[in-house]
N, C-alpha and C positions, 0 to 999 in steps of 0.2 A: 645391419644396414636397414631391414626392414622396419624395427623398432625403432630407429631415430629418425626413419622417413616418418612415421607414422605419428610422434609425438612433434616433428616439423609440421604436420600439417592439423593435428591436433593446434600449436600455440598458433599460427597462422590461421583457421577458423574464426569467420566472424560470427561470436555469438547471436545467441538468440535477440538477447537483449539490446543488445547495439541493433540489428535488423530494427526491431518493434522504435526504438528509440529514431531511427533511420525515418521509416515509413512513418512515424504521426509527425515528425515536422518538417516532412514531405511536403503530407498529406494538406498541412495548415498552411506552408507557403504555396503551395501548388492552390489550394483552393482560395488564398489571397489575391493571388498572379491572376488565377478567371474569372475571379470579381474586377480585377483591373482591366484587362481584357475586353469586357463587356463592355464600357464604353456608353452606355445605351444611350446617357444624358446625353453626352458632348456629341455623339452622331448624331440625334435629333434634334441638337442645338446647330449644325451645321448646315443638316437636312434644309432647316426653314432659312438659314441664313441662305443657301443657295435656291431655294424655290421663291425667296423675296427678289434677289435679286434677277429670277428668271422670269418674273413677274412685272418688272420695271422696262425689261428688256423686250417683253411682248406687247406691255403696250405702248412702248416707241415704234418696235416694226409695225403694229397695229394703226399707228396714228400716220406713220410716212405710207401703206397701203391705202390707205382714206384718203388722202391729198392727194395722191401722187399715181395713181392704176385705179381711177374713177373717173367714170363722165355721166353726162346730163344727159339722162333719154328720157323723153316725153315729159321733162318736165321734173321727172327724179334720178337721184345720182342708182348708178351702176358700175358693178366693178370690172375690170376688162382684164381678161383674162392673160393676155401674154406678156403687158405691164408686172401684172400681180406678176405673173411666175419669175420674171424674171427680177423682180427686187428681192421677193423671196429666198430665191437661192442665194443673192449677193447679201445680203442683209443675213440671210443663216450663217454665211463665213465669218462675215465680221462677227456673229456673236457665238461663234462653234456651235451652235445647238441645228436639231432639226426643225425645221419648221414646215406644218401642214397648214395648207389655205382650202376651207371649205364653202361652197355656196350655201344660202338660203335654208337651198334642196337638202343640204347632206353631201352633194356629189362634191368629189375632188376636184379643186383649181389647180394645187400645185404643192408639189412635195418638193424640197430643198433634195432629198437624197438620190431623185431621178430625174434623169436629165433626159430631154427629146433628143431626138440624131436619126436621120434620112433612114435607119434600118428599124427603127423601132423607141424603143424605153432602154435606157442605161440605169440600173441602181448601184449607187455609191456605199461603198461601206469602208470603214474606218478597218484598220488591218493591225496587228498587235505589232510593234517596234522589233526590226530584226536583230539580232546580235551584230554588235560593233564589227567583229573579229571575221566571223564563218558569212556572216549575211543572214544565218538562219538562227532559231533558237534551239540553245544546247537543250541535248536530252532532259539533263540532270536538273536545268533552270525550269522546263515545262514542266515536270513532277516537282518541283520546289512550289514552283505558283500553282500548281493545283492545290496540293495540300494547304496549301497556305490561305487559296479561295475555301474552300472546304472548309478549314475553320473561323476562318472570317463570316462566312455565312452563317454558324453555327453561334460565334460569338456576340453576331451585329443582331442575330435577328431579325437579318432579312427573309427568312420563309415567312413571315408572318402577313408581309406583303402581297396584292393576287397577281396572280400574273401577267406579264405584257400582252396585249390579244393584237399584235401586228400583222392582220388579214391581208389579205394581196385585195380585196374588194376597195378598202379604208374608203369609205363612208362615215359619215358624220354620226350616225344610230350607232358606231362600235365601238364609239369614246363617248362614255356619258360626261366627261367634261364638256366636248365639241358642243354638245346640246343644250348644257347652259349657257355654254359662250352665245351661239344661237338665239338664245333667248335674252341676250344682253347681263350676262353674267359672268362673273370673274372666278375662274374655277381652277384647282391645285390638286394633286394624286401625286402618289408615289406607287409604283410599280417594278416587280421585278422581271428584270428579264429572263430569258431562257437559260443565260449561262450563271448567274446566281447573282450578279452586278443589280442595282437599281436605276432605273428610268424617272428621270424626275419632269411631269409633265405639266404645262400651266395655260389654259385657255381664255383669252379674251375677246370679247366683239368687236370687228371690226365695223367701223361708223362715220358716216358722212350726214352731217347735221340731225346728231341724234337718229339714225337712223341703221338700224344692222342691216350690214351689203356681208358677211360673211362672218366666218369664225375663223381664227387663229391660233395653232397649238404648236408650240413650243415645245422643243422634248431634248433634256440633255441628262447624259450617263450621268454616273457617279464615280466619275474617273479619278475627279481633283480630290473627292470626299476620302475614296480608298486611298488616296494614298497620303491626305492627313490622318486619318485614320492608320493607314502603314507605319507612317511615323511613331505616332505616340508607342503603337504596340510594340517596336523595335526597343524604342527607348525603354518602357516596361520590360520586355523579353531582357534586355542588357542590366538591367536593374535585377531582374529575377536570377539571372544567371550568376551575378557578385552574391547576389544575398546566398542563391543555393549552394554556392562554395564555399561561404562562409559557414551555412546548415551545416554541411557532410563535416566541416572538419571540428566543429562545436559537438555535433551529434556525438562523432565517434570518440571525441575527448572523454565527453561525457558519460557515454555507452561504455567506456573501455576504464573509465577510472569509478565505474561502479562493477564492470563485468570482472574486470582482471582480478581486484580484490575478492572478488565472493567465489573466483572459482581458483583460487590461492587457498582464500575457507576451507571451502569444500575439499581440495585437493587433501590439504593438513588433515581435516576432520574424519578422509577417507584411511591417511596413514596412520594417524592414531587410535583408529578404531581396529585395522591391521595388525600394527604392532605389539611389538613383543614388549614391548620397553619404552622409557619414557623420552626417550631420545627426540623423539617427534613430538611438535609443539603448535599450537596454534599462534599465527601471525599476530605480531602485533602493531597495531596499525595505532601509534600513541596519537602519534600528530594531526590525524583526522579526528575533528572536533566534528560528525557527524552520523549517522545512523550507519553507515559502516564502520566506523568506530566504536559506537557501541556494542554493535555487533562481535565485532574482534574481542572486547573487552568483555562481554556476555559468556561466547564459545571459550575464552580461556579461561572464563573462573568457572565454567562448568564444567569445564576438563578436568581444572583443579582439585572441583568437587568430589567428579568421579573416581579421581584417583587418590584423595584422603577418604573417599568413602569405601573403595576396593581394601587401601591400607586398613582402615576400620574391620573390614570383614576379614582380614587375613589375621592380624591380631585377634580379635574375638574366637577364630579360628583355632586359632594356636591357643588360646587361654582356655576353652573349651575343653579341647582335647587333653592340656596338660590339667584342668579339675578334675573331669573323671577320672583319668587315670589313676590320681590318688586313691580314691574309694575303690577300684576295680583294684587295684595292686593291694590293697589291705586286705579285701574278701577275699584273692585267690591266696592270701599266705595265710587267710585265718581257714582256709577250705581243707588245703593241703595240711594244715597244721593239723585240722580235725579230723582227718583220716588216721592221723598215726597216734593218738591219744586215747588215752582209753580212761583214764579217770573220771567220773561225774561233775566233778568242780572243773577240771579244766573245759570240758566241752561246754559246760553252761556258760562260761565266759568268753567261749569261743564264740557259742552265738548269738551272746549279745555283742559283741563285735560284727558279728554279720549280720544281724538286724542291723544296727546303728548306721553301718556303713552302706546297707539298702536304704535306711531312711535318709540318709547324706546323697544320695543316687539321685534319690524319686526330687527331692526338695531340691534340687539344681537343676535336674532336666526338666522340671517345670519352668522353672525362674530363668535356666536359658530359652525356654518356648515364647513364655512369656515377652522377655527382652526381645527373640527375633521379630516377633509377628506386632510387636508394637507399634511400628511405624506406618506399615501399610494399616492397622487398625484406625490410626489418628487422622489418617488423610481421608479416609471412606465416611466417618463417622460425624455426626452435625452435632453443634454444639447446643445446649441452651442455658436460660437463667441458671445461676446456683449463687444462693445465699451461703455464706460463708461464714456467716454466723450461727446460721442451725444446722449446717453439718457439722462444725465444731460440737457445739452443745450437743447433738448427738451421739458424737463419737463419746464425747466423755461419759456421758450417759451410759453408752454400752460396756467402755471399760469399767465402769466402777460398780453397774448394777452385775456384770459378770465375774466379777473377781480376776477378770484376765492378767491383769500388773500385779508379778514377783520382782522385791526387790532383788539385788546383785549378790553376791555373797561376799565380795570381794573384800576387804580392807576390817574385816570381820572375824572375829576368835570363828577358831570351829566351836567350840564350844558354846559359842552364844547364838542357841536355835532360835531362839524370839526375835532374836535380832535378824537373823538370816530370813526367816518367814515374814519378815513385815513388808507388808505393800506399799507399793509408790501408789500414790495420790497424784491426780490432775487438776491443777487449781485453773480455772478460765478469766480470763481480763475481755473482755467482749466491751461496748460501744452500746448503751441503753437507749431501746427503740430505734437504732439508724443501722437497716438494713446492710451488707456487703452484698453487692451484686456480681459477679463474673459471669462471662460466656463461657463455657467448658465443659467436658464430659464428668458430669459427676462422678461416676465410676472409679474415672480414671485420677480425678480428686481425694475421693477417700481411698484410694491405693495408695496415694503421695503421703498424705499427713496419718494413716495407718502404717506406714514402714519407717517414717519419720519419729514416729512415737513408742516403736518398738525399740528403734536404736534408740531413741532415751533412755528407755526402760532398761536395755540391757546396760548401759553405763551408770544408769543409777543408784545411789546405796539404796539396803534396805531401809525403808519409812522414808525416802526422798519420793520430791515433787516435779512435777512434770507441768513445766505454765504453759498452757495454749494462751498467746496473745493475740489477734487480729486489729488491722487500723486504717485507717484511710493515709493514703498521701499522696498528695496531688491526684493525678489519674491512676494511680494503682493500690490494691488492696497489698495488702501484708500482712504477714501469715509468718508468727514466731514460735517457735519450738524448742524451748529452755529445757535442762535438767541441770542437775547435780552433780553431776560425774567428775571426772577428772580431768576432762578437756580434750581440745586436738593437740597431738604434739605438733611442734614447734614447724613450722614450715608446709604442713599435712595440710593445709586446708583445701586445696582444691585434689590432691592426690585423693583423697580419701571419697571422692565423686566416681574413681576409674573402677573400671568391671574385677571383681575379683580381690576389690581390697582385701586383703587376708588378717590385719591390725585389729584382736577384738580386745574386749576384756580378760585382765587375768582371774580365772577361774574357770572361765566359759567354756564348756565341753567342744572339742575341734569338730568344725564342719557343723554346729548347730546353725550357723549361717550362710550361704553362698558367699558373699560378696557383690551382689546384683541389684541389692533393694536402694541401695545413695543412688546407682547410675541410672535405673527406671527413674525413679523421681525427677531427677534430672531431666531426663528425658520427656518425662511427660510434661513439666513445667515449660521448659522450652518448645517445645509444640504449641502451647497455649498463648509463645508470647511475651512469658515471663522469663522468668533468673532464680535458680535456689542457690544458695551461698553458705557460708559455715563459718565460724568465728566463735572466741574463748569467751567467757564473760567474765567482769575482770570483778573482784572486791574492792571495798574502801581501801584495804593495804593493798591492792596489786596486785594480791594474786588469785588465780584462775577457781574460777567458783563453778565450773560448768561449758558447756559449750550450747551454744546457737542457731538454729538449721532458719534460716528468713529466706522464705517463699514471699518471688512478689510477681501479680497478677494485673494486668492493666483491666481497668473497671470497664463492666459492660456500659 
């Protein structure tokens, strides 16, 4: 119960990669949404649209204070104070704003928001709208519009503005607009006020025949502003809100139809590398024409890999064990044999039997060393230039100036030693003055067309010839290895490449060769790149004059 809670909550997990996939186009719609947000043009585009028009409107109360709460003393107009106040306050209804009247002096005429009354000063303030339902405002709506003022502040960039300085003195010195107005000047601010809302304030002079009898400030919230402002951001927030549930369910498509498959991969990649057997397989995901598809298609042929490469080593393994075997079961019957013998001839024949069969030992457990450590050798090692022209001509050089090439004995009277003792010759077909160039391990080169030369030799009669050809074609160099011999049998040709071929000449002393030197060669050609092949060479009648070994190299 535990283990299938556990793998429930396992398939239920949202990965990593859905998360990360999750958060960056969050991240990207979230930081588009506060760009939308911001607003900053269209506020300030409405800002001035509402301080123009609170500008039109001050210097209308402006001009009906000038007619209408003035008289003529000694000669020049003056403004009379209980007129003013009281158009002021009616004139501030009809245009909802507040309106301050100052003298001359600075001192206050008349504030629209305080009202006289036999006990003293009344000030008027504007109260936030009660709930429909209760009369008051719910909990839940005052924490909704705070936060909501809170980021509106944050978004509008209103702290940037200074702040309202609404003194209980209000003098005309504490609005540097009042001062211009004062001085016959038309003057606009913007101000925040204490609760984070803007003050939009606008001062003109008030004048009777070109003459300043006072200043005039005008001051109205940003009530109507927040709440076009309200709007648009709703409409944005309602637009961010489709878009973001349209994100989560694209995201996690997306997130889940890259997650699920790689951790299906993974899963596979973890039971086959567990397993006993081949039972377990990596997914295949044909229909995805995409980099988890490749992926799928990458993980399975390297599975394939490692498991014709394991086959490889197990076979080797097995062919291994079943070569020595033979030389080790010959010495322990020639060992046991020369324990119980007592003649001179028979024991000297004994051990040349067990030399033969130590020298059969030593010459395979090299040539298997050789063959194992070959691969890791080809991958470590750098390659460079090699002319394939002057390793040829050298090679032949050292066969011929060493006497190394006996011919075969084979198809030969015993009786005819001259015949038996005669050399095979290497005749070379080389390309005058045009370079072959290959990238490859020299070495590992004259190991190839040295083992290739040897099986000639050993197929060869005595006095046959052995052609090294080399050629250009197209982008590959070519590299042929002709003899005399009697050919491949019939269907042999690529058999006679596997480890251990045991198919030599008749006459050849058994175990003079491993079986290892076609499949090195091999091996090292394909490392390089290239292809060694094998094929009969046929005469003008048709029949088989020799066989073929064509090494090809793609040119440096």
């Amino acid at each position: 119960m535990n283990g299938a809670a556990h793998r429930s909550a396992r398939r239920w997990r949202i990965s990593r990669i859905t998360l990360r996939v999750l958060a960056v186009n969050f991240l990207a719609l979230a930081t588009l949404v506060a760009g939308l947000l911001y607003h900053g043009q269209y506020q300030r585009g409405l800002i001035d649209a509402q301080l123009a028009s609170l500008t039109i409107q001050a210097d209308m109360v402006a001009a009906a204070l000038g007619e209408g709460a003035t008289a003529e003393t000694a000669g020049s107009p003056e403004l009379l104070s209980i007129p003013a106040r009281e158009m002021v306050r009616r004139l501030a209804v009809t245009t909802r704003t507040r309106a301050r009247l100052f003298a001359p002096d600075g001192v206050l005429i008349a504030d629209s928001r305080v009202l006289l009354s036999p006990s003293g000063t009344i000030e008027i303030r504007e109260l936030p709208p009660p709930n429909r339902e209760e009369g008051t405002i719910a909990a839940p709506q005052v924490s909704t519009s705070k936060l909501y003022n809170a980021l509106a502040r944050f978004f509008s960039g209103t702290l940037e503005y200074a702040l309202d300085q609404d003194t209980s003195s209000q003098r005309a010195q504490d609005y540097p607009g009042t001062i211009h107005a004062l001085s016959g000047e038309t003057s606009t601010s913007v101000q925040r006020a204490r609760d984070g809302s803007l003050v939009l304030n606008v001062a003109v002079p008030v004048q009777r025949y070109k003459q300043v009898l006072g200043g005039l400030m005008l001051s109205k919230g940003s009530r109507e502003i927040d709440l076009a402002m309200l709007e648009v951001r709703i409409g944005v927030l309602q637009v961010f809100a489709v878009a973001l549930t349209i994100t989560i369910g694209l995201s996690i498509y997306l997130a889940s139809s890259i997650a699920r498959p790689i951790r299906r991969l993974s899963a596979a990649a973890a039971r086959v590398r567990n397993g006993l057997n081949r039972r377990y397989s990596i997914p295949d995901f044909a229909g995805r024409n995409d980099e988890i598809g490749d992926l799928a298609r990458a993980l399975r042929a390297m599975t394939e890999a490692i498991w014709l490469r394991m086959d490889g080593i197990e076979r080797f393994a097995a062919d291994v064990a079943h070569e020595i075997k033979n030389p080790l079961t010959s010495l322990r019957s020639a060992v046991e044999t020369a324990a119980r013998v007592t003649e001179p001839a028979q024991l000297r024949q004994l051990m040349d039997i067990i030399v033969a069969d130590v020298k059969r030992l030593d010459r395979l457990i090299s040539d298997i060393s050789d063959a194992s450590r070959l691969d890791a050798e080809l991958s470590r090692a750098e390659t460079e230039p090699v002319d394939i022209v002057a390793m040829l001509t050298t090679l032949a050089d050292i066969y011929q100036t060493t006497g190394a090439l006996r011919g075969n004995a084979t198809g030969k009277g015993n009786g005819d030693r001259a015949a038996e003792t005669a050399p095979v010759s290497i005749a070379l077909e080389l390309p005058e003055g045009v370079p072959i160039v290959v990238n490859a391990l020299e070495g590992r080169l004259v190991q190839v067309f040295r083992n290739l030369i040897a099986n000639a030799q050993s197929f060869s009669p005595p006095g046959g010839t052995i052609i090294l050809r080399t050629y250009r074609k197209g982008n590959e160099a070519v590299v042929d290895v002709d003899d005399q011999g009697p050919g491949i049998p019939p269907g042999k040709e690529e058999e006679i490449f596997e480890r251990f071929y045991s198919e030599r000449p008749t006459g050849e002393a058994f175990g003079t060769h491993s079986g290892l030197g076609l499949s090195i060669s091999r091996q090292i050609i394909h490392a390089h790149g290239g292809s060694l092949e094998a094929r009969n060479c046929i005469g003008p009648d048709g029949s088989v004059v020799g066989a073929r070994f064509t090494s090809r190299l793609p040119l440096a």
